[in-house]
C-alpha positions as semicolon CSV with decimal commas, in nm:
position;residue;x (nm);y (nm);z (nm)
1;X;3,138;1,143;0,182
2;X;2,862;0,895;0,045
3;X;3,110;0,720;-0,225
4;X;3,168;0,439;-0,015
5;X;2,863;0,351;0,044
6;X;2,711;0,408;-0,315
7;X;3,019;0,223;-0,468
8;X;2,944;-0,063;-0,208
9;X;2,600;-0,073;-0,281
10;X;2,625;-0,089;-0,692
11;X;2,883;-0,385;-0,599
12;X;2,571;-0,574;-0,408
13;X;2,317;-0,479;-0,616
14;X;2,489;-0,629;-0,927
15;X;2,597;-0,941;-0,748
16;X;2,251;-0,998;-0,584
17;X;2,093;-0,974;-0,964
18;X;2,350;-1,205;-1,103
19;X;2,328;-1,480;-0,843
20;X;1,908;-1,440;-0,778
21;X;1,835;-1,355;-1,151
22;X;1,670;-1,024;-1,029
23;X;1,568;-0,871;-1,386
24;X;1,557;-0,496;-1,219
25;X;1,657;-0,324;-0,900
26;X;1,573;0,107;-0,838
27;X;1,747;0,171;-0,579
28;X;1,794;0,546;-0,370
29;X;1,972;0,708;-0,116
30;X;1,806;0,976;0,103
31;X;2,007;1,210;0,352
32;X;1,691;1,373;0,513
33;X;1,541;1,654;0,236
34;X;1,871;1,576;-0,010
35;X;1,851;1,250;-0,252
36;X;2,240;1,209;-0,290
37;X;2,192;0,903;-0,544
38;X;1,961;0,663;-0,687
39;X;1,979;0,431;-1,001
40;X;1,848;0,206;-1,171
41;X;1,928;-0,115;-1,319
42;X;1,840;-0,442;-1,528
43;X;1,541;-0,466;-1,788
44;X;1,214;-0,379;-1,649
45;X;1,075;-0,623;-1,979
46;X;1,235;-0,889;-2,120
47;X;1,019;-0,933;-2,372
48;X;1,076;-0,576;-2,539
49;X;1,394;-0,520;-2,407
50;X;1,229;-0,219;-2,192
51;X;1,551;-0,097;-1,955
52;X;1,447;0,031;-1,590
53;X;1,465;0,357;-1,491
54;X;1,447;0,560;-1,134
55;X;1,069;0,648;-1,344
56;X;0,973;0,245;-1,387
57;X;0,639;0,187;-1,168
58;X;0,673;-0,116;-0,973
59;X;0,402;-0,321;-0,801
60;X;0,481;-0,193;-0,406
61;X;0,239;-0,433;-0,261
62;X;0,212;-0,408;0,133
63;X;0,368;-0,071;0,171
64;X;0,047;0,049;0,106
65;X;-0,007;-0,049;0,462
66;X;0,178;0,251;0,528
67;X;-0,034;0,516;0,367
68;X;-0,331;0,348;0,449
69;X;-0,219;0,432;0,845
70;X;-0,074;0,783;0,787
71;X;-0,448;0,892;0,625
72;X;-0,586;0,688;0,952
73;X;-0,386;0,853;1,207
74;X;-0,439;1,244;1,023
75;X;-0,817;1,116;1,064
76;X;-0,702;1,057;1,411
77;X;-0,543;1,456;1,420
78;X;-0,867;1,585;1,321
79;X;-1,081;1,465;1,591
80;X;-1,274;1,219;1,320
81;X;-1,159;0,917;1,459
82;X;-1,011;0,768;1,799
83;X;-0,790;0,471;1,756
84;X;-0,863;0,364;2,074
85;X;-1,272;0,313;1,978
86;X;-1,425;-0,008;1,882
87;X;-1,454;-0,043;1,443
88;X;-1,811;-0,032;1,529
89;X;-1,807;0,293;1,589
90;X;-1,722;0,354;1,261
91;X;-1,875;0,075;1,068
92;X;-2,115;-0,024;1,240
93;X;-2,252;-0,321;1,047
94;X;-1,892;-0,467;1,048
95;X;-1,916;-0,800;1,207
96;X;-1,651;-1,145;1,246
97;X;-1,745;-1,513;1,233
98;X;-1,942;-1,681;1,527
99;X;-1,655;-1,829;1,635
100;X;-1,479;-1,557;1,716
101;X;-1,367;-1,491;2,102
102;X;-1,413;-1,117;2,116
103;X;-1,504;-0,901;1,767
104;X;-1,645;-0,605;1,955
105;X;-1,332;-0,528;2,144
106;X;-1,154;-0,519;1,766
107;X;-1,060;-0,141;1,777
108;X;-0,914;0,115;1,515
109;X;-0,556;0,046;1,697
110;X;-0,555;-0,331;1,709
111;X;-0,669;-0,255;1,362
112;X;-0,320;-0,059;1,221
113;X;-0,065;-0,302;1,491
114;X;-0,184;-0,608;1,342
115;X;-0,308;-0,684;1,691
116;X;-0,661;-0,705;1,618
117;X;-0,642;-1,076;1,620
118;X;-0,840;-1,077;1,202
119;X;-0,713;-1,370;0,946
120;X;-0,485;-1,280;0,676
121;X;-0,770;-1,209;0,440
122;X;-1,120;-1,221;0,432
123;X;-1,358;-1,450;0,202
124;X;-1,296;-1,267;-0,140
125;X;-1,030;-1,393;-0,382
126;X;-0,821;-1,141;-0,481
127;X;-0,981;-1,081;-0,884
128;X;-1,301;-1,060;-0,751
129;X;-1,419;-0,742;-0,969
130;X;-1,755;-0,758;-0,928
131;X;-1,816;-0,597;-0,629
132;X;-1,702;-0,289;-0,855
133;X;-1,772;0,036;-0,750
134;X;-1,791;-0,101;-0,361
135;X;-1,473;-0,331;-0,327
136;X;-1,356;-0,217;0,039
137;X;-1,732;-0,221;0,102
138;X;-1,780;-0,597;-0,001
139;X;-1,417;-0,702;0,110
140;X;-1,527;-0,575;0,483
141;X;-1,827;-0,728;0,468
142;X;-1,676;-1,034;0,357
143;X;-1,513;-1,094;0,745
144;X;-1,843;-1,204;0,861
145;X;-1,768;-1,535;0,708
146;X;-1,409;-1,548;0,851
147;X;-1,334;-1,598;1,253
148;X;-1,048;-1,433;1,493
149;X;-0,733;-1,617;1,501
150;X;-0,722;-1,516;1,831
151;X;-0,857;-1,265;2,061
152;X;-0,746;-0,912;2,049
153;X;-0,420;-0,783;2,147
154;X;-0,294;-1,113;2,268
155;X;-0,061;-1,150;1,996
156;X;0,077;-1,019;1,678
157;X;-0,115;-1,165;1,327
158;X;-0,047;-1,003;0,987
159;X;-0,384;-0,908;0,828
160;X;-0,454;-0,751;0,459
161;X;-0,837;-0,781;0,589
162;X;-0,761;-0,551;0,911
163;X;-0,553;-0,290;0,650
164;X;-0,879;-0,311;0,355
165;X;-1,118;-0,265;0,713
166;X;-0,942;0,077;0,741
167;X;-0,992;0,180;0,443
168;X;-1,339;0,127;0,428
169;X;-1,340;0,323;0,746
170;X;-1,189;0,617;0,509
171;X;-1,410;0,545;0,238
172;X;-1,726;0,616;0,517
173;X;-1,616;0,905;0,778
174;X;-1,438;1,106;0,480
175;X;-1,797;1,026;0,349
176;X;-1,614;0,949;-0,011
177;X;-1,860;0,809;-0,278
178;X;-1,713;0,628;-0,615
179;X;-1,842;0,698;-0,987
180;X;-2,072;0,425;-1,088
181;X;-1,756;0,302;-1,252
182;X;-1,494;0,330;-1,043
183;X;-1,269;0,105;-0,865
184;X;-1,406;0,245;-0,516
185;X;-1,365;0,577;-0,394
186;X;-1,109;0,481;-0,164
187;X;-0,832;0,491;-0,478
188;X;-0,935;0,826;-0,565
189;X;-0,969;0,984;-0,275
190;X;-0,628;0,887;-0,149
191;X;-0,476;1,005;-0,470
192;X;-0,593;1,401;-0,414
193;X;-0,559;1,405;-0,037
194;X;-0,206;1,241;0,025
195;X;-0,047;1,146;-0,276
196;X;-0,087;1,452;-0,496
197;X;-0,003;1,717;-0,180
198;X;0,307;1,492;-0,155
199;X;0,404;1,504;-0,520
200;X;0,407;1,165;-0,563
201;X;0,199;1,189;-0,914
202;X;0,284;0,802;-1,020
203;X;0,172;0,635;-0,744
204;X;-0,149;0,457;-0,705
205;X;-0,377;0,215;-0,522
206;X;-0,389;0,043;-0,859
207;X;-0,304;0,027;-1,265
208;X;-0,373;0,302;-1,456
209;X;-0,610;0,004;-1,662
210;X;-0,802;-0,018;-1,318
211;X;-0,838;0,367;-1,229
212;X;-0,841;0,505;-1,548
213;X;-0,898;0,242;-1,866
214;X;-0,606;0,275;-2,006
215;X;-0,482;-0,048;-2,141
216;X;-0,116;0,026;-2,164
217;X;0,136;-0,029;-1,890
218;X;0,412;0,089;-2,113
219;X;0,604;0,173;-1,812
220;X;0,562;-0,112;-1,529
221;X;0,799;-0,345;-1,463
222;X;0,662;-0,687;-1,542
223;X;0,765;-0,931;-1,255
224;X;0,919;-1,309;-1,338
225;X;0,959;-1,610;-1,212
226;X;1,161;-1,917;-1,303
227;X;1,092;-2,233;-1,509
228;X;1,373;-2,450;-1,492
229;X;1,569;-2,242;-1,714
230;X;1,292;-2,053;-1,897
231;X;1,247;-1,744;-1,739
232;X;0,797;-1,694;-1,776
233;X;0,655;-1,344;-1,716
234;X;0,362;-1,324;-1,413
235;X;0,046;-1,209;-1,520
236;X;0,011;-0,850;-1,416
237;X;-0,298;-0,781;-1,257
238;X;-0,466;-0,556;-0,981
239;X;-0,603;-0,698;-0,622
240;X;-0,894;-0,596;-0,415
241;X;-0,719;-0,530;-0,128
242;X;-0,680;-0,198;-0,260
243;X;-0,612;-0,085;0,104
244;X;-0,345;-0,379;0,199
245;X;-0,186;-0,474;-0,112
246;X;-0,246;-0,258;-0,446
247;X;0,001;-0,032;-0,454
248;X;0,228;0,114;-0,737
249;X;0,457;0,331;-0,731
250;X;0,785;0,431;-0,880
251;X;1,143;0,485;-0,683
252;X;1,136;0,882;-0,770
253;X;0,798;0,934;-0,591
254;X;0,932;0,729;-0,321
255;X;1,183;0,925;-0,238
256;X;0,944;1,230;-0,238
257;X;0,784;0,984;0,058
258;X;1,077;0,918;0,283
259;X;1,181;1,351;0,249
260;X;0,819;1,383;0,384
261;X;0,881;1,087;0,674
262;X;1,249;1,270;0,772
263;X;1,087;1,593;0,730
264;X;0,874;1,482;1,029
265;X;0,516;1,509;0,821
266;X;0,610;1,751;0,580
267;X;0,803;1,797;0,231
268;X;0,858;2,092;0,051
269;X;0,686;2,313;0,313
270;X;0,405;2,149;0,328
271;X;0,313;1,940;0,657
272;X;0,002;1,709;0,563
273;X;0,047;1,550;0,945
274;X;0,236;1,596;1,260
275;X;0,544;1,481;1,388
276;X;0,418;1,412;1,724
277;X;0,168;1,176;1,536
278;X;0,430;1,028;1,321
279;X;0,646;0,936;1,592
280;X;0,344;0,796;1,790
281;X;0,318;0,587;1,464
């Protein structure tokens, strides 16, 4: 019997929006392949009165992170790539700042633990579109002017540069290449070989303005922030760190992802990786 808990999480929800001024919460439950509730609630735009729905895309951020390592680790399956190896091995012209204590002993698993001792980000602010078709490309390159926090697996750091590294890594042993227009090939080829198998068709490494050129975000939630007591919107754009950070995605397809992560790899009959690997993860 789920009531309780639905009932007491409605209850939160609606307190937590009316004491943070959240404008819009999505919000599911998942019992391993059954989705026994979700909802949705506030305005996903203020300034057309736009409600939210469990179809709103929200901005994801980080939890692209997670896909980012699941396409890494099937690598991993398939005998293309051994976590365990130096970057190098992969990238070979990847390189750190002099200062650095030890960038050849960054490998791919230091890489996905957040161990590899990298800076949050590299040397390229986060609009920097014109490195277009090649962002991961330039963003990787772009750690040559940044040095090692510290040296490699003596401690955890957070890193969006270490996450971006790995996808370039995609990008070059899935031997990917972008259109001459494209926001990198790493979008795209994520899209047909992990999001589409897992049904997730409204969920991105970026705006549909960024992959596809269309303008209109009719459905995104715009994000807010407060001024005094004028509530102003955020300007909505997309980041380079397509890899780390640029992720959108809405609470349906979402819940297609955590079936396929209690499935143990697969949803819908379809296994895309292990569960051996996944609980390695």
């Amino acid at each position: 019997d789920y009531s309780y808990a639905i009932e007491r999480t409605d209850r939160a929800i609606r307190r937590i929006m009316r004491r943070r001024d959240v404008p819009a919460v999505a919000v599911s439950l998942v019992d391993d392949q059954s989705v026994i509730w979700h909802d949705a609630y506030g305005i996903a735009n203020l300034e057309t009165g736009m409600a939210a729905t469990v179809n709103t895309v929200f901005k994801a951020g980080s939890i692209a992170k997670v896909f980012t390592g699941i396409e890494v680790m099937r690598m991993h399956e398939e005998g293309l790539v051994d976590i365990d190896s130096p970057i190098t091995a992969y990238l070979p012209d990847f390189q750190l700042g002099a200062l650095s204590p030890d960038p050849e002993s960054v490998t791919v698993r230091s890489l996905l633990s957040h161990r590899s001792g990298l800076p949050r980000n590299g040397s390229l602010l986060g609009w920097h579109w014109e490195v277009i078709p090649n962002v991961l490309e330039a963003y990787t390159a772009s750690a040559a002017e940044v040095h090692q926090v510290c040296p490699v697996g003596t401690r955890y750091k957070y890193s969006n540069l270490a996450y971006d590294v790995l996808g370039r890594m995609i990008e070059v042993v899935r031997q990917v290449q972008p259109a001459a227009t494209a926001a990198g090939a790493f979008p795209y080829y994520m899209a047909e070989a992990l999001f589409r198998p897992l049904g997730m068709t409204h969920t991105g490494f970026g705006t549909r303005a960024l992959l596809y050129g269309d303008t209109t975000m009719a459905n995104a939630a715009t994000g807010y922030g407060r001024d005094g007591a004028r509530t102003i919107p955020y300007e909505q754009f997309d980041i380079i760190n397509l890899a780390s950070g640029n992720l959108h995605t809405t609470l349906t397809d979402m819940e297609r992802f955590a079936r396929f992560i209690l499935g143990g790899g697969q949803v819908d009959g379809r296994r895309l990786i292990s569960e051996a690997t996944l609980r390695m993860m």
